[in-house]
Backbone as a chain_set.jsonl record, in Angstrom:
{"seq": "XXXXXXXXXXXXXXXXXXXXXXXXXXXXXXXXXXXXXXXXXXXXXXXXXXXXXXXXXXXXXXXXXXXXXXXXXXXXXXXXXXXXXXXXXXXXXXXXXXXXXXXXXXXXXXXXXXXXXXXXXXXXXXXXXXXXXXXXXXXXXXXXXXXXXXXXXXXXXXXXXXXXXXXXXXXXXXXXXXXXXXXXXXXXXXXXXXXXX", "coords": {"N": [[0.823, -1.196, 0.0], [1.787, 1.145, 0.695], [4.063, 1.397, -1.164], [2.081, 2.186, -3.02], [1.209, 4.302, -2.658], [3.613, 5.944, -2.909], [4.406, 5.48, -5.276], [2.332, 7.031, -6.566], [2.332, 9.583, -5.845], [5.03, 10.237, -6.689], [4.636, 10.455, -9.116], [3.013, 12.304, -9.819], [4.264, 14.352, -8.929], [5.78, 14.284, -10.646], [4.527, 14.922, -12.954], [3.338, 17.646, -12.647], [5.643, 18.777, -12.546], [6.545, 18.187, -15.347], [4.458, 19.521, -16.855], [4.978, 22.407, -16.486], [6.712, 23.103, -18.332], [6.268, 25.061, -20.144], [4.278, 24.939, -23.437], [3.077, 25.843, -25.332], [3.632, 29.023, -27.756], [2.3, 30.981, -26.245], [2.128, 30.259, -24.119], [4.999, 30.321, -23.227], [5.404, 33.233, -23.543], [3.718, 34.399, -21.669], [5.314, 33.04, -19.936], [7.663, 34.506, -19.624], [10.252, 36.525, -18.024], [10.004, 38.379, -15.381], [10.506, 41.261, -15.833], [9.478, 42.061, -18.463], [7.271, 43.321, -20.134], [5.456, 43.948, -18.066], [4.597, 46.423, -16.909], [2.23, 48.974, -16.157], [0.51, 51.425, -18.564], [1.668, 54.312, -17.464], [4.321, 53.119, -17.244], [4.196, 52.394, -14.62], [5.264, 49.523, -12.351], [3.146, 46.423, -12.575], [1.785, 44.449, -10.446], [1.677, 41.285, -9.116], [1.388, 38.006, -9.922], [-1.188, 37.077, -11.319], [-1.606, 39.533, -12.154], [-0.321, 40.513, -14.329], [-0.225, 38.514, -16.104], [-2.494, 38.647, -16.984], [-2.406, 41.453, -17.615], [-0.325, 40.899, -19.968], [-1.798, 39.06, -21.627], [-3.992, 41.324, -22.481], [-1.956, 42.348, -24.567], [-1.859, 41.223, -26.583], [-2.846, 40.646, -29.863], [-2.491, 39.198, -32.12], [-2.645, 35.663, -32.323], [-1.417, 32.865, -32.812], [-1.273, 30.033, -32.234], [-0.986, 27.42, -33.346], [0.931, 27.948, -35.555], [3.476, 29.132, -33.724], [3.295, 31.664, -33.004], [2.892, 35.218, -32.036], [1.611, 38.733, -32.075], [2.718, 41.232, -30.715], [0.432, 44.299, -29.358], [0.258, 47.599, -27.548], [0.206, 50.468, -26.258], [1.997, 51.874, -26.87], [4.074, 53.428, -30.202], [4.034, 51.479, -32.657], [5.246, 47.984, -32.533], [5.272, 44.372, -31.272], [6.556, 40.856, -31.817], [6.709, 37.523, -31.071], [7.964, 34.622, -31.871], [8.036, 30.768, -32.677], [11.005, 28.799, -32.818], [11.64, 25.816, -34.178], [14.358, 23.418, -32.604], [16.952, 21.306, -33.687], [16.863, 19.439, -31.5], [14.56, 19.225, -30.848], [13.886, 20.954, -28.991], [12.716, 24.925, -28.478], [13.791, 27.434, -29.755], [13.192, 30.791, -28.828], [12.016, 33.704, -30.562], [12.212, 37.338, -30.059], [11.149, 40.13, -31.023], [10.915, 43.698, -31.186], [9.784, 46.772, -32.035], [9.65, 49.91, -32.712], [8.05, 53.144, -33.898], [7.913, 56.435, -35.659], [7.963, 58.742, -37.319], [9.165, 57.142, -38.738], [10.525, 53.466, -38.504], [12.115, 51.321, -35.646], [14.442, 49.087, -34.407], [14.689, 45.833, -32.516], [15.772, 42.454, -32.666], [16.219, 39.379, -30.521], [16.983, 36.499, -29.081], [15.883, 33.1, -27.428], [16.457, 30.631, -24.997], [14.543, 28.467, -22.882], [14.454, 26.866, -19.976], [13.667, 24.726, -17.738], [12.698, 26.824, -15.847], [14.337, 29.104, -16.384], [15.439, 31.614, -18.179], [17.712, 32.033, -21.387], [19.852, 34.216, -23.071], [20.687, 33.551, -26.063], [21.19, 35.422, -28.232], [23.912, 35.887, -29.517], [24.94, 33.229, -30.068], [23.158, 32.029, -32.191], [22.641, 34.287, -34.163], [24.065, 36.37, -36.53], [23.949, 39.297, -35.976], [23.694, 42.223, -38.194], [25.884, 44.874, -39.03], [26.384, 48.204, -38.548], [27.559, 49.49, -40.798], [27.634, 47.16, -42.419], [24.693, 47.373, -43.03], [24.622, 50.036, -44.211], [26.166, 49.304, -46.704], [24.18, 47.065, -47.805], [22.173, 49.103, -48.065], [22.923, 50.768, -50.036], [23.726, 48.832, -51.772], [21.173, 48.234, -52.762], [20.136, 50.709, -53.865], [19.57, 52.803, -52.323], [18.149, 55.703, -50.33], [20.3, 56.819, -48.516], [20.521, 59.212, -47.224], [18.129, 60.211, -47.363], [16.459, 58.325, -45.824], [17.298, 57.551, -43.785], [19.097, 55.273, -41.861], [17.186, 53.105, -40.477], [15.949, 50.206, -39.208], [14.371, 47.041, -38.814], [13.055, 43.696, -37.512], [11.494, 41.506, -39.036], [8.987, 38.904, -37.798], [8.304, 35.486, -38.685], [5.202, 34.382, -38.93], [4.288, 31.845, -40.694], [6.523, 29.718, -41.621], [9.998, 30.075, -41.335], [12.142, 31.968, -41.593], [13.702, 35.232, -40.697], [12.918, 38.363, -41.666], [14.928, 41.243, -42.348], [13.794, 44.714, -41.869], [12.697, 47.653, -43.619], [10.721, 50.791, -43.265], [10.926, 53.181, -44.61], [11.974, 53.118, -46.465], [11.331, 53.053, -49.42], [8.723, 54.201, -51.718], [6.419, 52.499, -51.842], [3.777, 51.832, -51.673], [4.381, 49.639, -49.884], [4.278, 48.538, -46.618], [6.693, 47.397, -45.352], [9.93, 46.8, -46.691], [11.836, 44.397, -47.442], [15.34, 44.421, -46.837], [17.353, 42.052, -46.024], [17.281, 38.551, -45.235], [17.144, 35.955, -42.735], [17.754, 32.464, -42.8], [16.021, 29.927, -40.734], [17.783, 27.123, -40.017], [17.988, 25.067, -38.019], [19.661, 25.548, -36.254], [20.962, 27.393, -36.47], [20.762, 31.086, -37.822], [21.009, 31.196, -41.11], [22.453, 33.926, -43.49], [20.473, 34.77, -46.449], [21.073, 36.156, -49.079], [19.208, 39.136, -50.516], [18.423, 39.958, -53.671]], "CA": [[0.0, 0.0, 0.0], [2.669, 2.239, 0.516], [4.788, 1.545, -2.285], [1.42, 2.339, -4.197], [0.825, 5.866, -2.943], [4.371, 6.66, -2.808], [3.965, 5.543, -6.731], [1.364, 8.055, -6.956], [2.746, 11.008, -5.782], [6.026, 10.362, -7.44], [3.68, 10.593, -10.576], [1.698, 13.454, -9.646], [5.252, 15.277, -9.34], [6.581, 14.545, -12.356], [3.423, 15.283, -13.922], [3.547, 19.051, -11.851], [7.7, 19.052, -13.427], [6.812, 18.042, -16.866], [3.511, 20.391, -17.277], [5.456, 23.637, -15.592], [7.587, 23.616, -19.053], [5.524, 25.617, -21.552], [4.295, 24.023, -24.728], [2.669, 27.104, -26.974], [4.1, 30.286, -27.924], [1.558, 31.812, -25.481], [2.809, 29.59, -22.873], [6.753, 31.004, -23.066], [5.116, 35.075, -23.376], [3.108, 34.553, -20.445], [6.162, 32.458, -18.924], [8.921, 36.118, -19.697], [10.744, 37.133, -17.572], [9.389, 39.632, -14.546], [10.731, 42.997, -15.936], [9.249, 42.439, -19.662], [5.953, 43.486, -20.649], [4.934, 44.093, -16.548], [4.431, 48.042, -16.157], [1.468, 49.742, -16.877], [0.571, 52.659, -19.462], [2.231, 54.746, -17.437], [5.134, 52.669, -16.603], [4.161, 51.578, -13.324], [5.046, 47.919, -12.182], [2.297, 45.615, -11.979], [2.382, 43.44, -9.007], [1.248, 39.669, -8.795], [1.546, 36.809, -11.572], [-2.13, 37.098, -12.215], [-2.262, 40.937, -12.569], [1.141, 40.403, -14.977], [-0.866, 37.438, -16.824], [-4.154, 39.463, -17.27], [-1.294, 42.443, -18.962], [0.261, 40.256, -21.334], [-2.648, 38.761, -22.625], [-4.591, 42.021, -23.473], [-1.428, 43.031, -25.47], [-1.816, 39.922, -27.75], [-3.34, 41.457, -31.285], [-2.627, 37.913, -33.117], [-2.107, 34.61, -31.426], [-1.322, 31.641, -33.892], [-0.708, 29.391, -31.322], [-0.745, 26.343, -34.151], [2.192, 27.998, -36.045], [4.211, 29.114, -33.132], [3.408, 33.286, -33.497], [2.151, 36.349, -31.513], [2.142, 39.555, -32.2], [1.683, 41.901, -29.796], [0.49, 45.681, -29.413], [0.083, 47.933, -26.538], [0.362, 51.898, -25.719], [3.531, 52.575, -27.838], [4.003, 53.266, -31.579], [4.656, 49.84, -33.17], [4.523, 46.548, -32.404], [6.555, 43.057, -30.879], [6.42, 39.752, -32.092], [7.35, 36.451, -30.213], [8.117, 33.385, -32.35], [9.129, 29.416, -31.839], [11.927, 28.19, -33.876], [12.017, 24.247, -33.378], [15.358, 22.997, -32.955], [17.316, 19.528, -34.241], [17.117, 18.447, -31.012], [13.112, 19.058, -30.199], [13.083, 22.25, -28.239], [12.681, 25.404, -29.029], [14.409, 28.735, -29.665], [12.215, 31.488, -28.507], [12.624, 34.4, -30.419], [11.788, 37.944, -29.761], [11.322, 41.073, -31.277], [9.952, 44.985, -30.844], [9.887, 47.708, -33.599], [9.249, 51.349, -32.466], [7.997, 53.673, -34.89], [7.6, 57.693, -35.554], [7.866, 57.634, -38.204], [10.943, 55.934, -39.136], [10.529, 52.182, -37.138], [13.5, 50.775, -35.823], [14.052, 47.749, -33.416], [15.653, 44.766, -32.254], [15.611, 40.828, -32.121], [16.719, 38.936, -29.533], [16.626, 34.98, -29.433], [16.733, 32.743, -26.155], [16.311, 28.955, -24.984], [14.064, 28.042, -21.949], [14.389, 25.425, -19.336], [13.316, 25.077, -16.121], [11.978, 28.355, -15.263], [15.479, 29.971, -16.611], [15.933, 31.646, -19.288], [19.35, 31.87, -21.332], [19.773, 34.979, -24.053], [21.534, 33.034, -27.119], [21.415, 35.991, -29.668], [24.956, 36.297, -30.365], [25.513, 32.069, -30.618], [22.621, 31.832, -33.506], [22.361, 35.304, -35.309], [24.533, 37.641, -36.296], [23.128, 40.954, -36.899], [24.488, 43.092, -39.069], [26.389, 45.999, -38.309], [26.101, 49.56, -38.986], [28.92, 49.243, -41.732], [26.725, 46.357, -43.03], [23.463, 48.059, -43.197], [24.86, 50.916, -45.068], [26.132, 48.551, -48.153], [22.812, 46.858, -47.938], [21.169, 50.275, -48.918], [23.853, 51.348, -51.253], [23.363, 47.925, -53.163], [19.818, 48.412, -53.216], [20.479, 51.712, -54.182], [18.214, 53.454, -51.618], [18.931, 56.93, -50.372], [20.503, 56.894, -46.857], [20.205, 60.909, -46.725], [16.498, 60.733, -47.252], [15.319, 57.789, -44.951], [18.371, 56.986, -42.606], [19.45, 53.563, -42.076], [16.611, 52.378, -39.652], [15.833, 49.223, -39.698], [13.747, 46.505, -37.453], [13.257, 42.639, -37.531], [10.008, 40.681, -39.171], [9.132, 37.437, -37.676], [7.463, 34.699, -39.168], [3.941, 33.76, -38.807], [4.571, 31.355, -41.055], [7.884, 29.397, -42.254], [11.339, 29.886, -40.359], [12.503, 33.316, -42.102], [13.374, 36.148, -39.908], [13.647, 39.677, -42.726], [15.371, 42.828, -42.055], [13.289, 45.381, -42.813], [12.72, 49.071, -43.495], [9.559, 51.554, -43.74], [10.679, 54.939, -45.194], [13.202, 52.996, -47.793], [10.641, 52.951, -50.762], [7.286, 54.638, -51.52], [5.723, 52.061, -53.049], [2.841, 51.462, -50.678], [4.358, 48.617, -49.531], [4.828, 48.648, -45.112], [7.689, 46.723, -45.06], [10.914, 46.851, -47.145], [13.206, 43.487, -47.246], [16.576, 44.686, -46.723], [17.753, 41.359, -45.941], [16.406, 37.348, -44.634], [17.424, 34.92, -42.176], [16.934, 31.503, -42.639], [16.678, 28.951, -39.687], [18.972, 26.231, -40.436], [17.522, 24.314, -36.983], [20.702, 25.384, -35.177], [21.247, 28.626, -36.716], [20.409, 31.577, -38.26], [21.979, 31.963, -41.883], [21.744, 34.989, -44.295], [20.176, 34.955, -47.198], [21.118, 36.987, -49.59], [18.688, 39.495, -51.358], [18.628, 40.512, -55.19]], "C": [[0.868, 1.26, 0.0], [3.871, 2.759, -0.314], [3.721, 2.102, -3.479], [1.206, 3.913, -4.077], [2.144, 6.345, -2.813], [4.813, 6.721, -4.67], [3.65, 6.829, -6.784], [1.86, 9.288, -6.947], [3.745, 11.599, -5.64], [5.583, 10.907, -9.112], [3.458, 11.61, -11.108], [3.178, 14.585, -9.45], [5.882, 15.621, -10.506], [5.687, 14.894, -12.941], [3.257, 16.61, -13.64], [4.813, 19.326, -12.82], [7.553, 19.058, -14.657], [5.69, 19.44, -17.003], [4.197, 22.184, -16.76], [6.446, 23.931, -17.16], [6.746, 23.941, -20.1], [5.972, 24.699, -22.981], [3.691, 24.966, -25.737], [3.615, 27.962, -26.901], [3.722, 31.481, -27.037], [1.672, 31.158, -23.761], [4.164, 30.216, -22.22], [6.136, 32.642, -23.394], [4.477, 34.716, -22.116], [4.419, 33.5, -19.344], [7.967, 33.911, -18.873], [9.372, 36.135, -18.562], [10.005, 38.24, -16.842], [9.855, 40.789, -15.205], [10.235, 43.232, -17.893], [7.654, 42.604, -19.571], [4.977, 43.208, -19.227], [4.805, 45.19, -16.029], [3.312, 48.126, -17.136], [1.499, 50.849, -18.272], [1.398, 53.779, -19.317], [3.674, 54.459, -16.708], [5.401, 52.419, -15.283], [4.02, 50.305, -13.398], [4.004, 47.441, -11.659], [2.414, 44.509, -11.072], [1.745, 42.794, -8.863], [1.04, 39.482, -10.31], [0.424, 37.191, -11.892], [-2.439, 38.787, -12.361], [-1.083, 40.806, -14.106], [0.643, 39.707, -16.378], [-1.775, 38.098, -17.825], [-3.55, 40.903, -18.538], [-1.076, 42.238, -19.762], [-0.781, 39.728, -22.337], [-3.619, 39.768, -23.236], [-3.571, 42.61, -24.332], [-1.468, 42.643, -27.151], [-3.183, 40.544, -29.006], [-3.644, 40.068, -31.789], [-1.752, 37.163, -32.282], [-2.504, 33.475, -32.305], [-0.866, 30.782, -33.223], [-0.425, 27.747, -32.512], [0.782, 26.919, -34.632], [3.636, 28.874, -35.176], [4.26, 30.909, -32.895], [2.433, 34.168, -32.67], [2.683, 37.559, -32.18], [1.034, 40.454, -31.155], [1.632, 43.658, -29.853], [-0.075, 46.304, -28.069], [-0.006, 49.693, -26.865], [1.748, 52.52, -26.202], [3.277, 52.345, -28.624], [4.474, 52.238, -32.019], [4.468, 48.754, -32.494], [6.064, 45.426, -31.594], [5.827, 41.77, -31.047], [7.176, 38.73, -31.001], [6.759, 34.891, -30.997], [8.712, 31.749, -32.224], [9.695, 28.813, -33.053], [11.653, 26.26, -33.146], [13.791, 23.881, -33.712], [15.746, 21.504, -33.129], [17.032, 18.893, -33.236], [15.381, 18.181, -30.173], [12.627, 20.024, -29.603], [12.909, 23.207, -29.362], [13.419, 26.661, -29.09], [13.203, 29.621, -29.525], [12.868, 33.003, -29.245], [11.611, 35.929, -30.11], [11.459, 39.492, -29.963], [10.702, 42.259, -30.838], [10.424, 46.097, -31.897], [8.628, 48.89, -32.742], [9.103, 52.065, -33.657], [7.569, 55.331, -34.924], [8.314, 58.742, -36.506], [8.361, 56.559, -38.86], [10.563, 54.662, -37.635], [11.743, 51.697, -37.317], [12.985, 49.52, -34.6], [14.882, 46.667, -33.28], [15.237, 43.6, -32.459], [16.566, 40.299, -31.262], [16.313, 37.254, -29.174], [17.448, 34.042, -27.839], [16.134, 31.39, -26.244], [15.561, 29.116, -23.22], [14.246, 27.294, -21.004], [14.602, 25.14, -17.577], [13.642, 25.523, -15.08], [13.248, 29.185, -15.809], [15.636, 30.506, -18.479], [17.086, 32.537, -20.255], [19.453, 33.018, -22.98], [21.436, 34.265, -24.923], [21.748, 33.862, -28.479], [22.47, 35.76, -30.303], [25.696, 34.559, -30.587], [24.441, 31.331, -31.854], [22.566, 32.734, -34.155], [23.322, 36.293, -35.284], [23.931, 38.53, -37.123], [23.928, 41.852, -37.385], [24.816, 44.284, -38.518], [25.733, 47.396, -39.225], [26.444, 49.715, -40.699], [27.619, 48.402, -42.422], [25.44, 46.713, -44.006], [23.562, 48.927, -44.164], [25.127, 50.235, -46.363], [24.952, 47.969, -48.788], [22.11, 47.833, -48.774], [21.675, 50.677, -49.844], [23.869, 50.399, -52.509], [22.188, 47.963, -53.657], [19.643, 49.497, -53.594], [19.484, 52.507, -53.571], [19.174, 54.593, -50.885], [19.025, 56.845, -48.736], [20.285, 58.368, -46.442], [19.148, 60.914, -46.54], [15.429, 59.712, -46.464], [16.478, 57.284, -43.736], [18.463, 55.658, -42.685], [18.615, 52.817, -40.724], [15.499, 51.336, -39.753], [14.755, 48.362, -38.243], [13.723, 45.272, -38.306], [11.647, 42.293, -37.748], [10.387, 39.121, -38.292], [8.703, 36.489, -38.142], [6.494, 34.291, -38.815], [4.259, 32.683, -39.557], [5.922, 30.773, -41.907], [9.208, 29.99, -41.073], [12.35, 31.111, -41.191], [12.613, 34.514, -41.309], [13.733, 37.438, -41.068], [14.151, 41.006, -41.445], [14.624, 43.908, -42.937], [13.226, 46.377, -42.741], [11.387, 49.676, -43.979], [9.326, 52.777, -44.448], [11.871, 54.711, -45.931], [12.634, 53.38, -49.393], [9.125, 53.761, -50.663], [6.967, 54.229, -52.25], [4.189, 51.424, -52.536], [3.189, 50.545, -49.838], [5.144, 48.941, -47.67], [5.991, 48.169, -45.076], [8.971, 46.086, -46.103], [11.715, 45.972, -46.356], [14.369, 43.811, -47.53], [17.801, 42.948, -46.939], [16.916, 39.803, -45.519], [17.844, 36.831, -44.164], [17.195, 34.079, -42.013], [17.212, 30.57, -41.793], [16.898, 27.364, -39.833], [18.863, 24.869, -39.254], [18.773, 24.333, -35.495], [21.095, 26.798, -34.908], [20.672, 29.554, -37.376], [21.465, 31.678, -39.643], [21.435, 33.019, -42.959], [21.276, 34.6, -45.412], [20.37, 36.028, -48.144], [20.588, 37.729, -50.772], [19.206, 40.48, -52.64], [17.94, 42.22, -55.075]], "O": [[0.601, 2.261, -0.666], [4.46, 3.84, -0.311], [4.127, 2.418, -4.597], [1.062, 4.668, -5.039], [2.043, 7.533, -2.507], [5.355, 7.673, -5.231], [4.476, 7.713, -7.007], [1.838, 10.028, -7.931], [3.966, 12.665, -5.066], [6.199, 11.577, -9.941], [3.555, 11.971, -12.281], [3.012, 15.712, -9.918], [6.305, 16.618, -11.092], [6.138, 15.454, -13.94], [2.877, 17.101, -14.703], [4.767, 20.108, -13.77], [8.27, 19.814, -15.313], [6.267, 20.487, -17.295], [3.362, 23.084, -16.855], [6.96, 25.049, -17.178], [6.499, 23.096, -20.96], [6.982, 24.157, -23.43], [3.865, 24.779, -26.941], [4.495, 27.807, -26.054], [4.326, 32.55, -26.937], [1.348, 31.596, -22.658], [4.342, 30.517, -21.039], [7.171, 33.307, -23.451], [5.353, 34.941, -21.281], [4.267, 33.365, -18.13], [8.964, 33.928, -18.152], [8.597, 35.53, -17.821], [9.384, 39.049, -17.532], [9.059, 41.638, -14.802], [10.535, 44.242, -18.529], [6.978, 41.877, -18.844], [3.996, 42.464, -19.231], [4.846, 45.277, -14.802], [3.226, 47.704, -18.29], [2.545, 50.993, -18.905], [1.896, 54.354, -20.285], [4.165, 55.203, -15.859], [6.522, 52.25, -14.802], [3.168, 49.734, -14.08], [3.68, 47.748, -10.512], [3.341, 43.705, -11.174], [0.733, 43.274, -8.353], [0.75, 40.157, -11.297], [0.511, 37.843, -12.933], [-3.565, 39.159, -12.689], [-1.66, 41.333, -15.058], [0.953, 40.126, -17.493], [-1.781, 38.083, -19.056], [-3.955, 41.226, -19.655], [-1.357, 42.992, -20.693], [-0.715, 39.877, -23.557], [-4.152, 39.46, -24.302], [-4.048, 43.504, -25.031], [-1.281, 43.204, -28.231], [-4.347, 40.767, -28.672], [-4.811, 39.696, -31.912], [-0.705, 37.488, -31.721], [-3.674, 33.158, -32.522], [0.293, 30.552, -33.568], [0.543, 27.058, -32.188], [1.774, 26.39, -34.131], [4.641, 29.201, -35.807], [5.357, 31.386, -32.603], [1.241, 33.861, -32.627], [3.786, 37.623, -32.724], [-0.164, 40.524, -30.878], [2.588, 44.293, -30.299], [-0.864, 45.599, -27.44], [-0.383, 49.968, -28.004], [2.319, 53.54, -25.816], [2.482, 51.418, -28.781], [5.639, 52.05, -31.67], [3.438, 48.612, -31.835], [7.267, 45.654, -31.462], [4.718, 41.558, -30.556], [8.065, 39.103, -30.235], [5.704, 34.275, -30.841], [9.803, 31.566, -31.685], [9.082, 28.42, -34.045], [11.547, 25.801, -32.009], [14.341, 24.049, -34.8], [14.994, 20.596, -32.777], [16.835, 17.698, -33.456], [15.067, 17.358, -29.313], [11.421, 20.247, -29.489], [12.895, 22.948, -30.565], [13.724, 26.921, -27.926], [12.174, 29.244, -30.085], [13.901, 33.501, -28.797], [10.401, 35.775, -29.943], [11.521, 40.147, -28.922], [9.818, 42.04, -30.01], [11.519, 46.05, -32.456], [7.455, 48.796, -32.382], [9.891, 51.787, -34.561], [6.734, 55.564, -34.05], [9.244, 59.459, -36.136], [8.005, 55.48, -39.333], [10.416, 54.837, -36.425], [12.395, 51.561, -38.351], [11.898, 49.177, -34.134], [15.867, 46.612, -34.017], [14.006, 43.581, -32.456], [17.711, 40.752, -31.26], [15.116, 37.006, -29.03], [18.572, 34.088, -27.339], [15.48, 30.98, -27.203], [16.109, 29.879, -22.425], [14.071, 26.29, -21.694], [15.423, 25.337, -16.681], [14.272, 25.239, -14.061], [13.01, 30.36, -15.53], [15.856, 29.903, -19.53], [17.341, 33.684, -19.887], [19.075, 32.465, -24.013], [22.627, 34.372, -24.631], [22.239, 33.407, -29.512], [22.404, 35.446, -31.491], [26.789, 34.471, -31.147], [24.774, 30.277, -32.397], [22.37, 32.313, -35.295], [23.508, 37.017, -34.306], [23.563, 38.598, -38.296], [24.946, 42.177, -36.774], [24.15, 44.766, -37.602], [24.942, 47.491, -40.163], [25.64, 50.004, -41.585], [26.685, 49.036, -42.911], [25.234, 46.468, -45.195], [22.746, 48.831, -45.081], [24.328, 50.529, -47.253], [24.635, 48.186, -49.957], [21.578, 47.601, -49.859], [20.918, 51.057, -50.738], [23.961, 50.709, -53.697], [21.997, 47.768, -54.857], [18.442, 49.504, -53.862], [18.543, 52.906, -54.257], [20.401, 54.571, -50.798], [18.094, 56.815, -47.932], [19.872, 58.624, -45.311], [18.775, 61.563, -45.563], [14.214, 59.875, -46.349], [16.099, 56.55, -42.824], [17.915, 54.981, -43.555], [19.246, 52.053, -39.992], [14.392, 51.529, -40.254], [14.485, 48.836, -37.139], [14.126, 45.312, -39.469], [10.747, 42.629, -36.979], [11.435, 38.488, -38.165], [8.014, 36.848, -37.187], [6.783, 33.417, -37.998], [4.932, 32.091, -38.713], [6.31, 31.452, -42.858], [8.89, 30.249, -39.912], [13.533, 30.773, -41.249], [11.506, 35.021, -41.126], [14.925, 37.49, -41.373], [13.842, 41.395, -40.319], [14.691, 44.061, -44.156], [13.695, 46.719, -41.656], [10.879, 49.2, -44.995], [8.283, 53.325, -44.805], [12.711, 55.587, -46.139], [13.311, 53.856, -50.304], [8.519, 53.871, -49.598], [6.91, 54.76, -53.359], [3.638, 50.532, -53.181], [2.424, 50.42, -48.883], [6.258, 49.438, -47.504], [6.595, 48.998, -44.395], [8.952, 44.869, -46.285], [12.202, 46.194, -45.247], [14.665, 43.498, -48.684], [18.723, 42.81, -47.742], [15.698, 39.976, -45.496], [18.98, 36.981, -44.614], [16.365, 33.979, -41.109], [18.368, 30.147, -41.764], [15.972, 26.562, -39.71], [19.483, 23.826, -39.461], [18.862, 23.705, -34.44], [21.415, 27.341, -33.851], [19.654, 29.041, -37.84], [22.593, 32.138, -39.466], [20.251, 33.045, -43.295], [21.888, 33.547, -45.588], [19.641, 36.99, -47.902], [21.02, 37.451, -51.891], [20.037, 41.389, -52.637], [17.932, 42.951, -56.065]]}, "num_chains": 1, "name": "protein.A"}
């Protein structure tokens, strides 16, 4: 009898241990880090998990929880995405972007790995981002005018497919929001460039 309930609630732990490691995309945003996406409108910290919870999820605009994709919007100009790379070995890379805008949008990505409750910022061992130096040839091959839109740039993520672009909004006036500068394609380990025509 007591080998059977000490069974049990050996079970009932591991089953607590395994379920505690997020399995959507909306699982790992609502599992962040305390100091992201946890202050109010007017940058006051919100205080307790479920006031924190209740935050994050009205920021959520689009939640593709099948193909691994949020995008979220809030009380600032522009937007942040949060995507799941799968990797060779089953997990996932989490990655993470935000794109400010006024009009010129600029912005970052930032790419990390999960694992119980910790999590480990791997940008600079899967992506390298291009430099300043970089950026500028970019526009000069595309022959776009760095005097008349600056070189500011921000990160698409994929809703669909494993492509991260570099992109720009005040490179072209051709209606189009979002000017491919560049792509990243994920390789299941890495990010590599792609290089656009």
């Amino acid at each position: 009898m007591k080998k059977t309930i000490l069974a049990s609630v050996l079970l009932l732990l591991l089953g607590v241990a395994v379920s505690a490691q997020p399995r959507t995309v909306t699982d790992y945003y609502l599992a962040f880090p305390s100091d992201k996406y946890a202050t109010d409108n007017l940058g006051k910290p919100i205080k307790g998990k479920a006031a924190v919870a209740k935050h994050r999820r009205s920021l959520i605009k689009i939640e593709d929880v099948r193909n691994g994709y949020l995008r979220l919007e809030g009380a600032w100009e522009g937007w942040a995405e949060i995507a799941l790379f799968k990797k060779k070995d089953g997990t996932y890379l989490i990655a993470h972007s935000e794109t400010g805008c006024g009009p010129a949008c600029s912005g970052f990505v930032k790419f990390y790995t999960y694992s119980k409750g910790n999590w480990t910022d791997v940008t600079s061992a899967v992506f390298e981002e291009p430099t300043e130096t970089e950026i500028e040839k970019i526009f000069k091959a595309k022959k776009l005018d760095i005097e008349e839109s600056g070189t500011d740039v921000y990160y698409l993520l994929p809703r669909v497919g494993t492509t991260v672009k570099l992109a720009c909004n005040m490179c072209k006036d051709d209606g189009e929001p979002d000017f491919t500068l560049s792509s990243f394609e994920w390789t299941g380990e890495t990010f590599r460039r792609i290089e656009q025509e």
